[in-house]
C-alpha positions in Angstrom: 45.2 71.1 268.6 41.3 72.3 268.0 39.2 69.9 266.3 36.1 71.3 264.8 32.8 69.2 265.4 31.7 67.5 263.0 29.0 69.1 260.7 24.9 68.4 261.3 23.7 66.3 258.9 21.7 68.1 256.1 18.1 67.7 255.8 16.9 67.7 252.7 14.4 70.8 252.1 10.6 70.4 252.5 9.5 70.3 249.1 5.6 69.6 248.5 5.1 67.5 246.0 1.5 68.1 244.8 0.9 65.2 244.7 -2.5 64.5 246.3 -3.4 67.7 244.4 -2.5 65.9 241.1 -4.4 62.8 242.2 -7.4 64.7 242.8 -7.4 66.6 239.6 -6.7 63.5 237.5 -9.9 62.1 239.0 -12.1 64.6 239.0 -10.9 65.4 234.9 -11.8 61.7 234.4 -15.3 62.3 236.1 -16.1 65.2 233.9 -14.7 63.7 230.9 -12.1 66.1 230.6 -9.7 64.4 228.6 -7.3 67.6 228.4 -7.5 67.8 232.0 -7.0 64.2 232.7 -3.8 64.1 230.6 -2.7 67.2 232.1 -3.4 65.8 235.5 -1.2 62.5 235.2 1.6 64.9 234.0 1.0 66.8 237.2 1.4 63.1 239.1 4.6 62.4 237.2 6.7 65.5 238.7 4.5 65.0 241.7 6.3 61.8 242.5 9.6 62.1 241.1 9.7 65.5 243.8 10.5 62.5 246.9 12.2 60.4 244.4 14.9 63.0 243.4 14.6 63.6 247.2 15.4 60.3 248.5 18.4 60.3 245.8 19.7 63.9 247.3 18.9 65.7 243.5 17.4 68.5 245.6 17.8 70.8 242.2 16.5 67.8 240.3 13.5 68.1 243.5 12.8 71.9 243.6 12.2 71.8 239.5 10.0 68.7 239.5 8.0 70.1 242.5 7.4 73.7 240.5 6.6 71.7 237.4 3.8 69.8 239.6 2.5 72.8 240.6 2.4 74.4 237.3 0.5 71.6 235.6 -2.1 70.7 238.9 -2.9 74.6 237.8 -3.5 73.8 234.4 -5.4 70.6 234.5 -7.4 72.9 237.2 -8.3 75.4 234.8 -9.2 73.0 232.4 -11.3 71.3 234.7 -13.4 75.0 235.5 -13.1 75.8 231.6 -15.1 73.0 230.7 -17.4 73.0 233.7 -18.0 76.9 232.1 -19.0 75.1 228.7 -21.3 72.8 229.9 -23.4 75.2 232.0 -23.3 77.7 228.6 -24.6 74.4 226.5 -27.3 73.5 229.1 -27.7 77.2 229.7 -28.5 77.6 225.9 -30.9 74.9 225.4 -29.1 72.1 226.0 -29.7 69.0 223.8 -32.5 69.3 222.8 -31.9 72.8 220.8 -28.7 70.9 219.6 -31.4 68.6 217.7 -33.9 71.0 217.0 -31.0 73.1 215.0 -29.3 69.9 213.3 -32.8 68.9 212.1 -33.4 72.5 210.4 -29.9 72.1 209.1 -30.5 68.7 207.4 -34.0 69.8 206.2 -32.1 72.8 204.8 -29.8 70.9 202.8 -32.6 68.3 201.7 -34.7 70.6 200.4 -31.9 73.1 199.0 
């Protein structure tokens, strides 16, 4: 009679959860005033932590899809975060507040005085 032994218990893959990655986007969206960032970002912490949460439950699917979504939308908050870094160096680059004024004021003198 040949008994087979018994199987190793499965580990659960490493998954990374972006997490910290999503932290540090959300924060640094919310120092720049990048409210498309900072939205993006706390999406990016959402998948982030169901990743170990669908982990812990053995949804290692559930885990792998959560863990790409993460990393999809730490890279969008990202971009946003260097797309509006680009936009404030063209504004300050270009005169910067005070042309902003300067042109409004031609603009209202323009349409006071038709």
């Amino acid at each position: 009679m040949s008994t087979l032994p018994p199987a190793p218990p499965q580990t659960p893959p490493a998954l990374r959860s972006h997490l910290p990655w999503a932290i540090g986007v959300t924060l640094t969206s919310m120092l720049l005033f990048c409210i498309l960032g900072f939205i993006s970002g706390l999406v990016a912490i959402i998948y982030g932590w169901q990743v170990n949460r669908r982990l812990d439950a053995g949804d290692t699917d559930g885990a792998g899809d959560a863990s790409r979504s993460a990393n999809v939308w730490c890279w969008i908050a990202t971009s946003l975060i260097v797309i509006g870094l680009c936009l404030v160096a063209v504004f300050f680059y270009s005169g910067g507040w005070a042309k902003y004024q300067q042109i409004m004021g031609e603009l209202e003198r323009i349409q006071l005085h038709g």
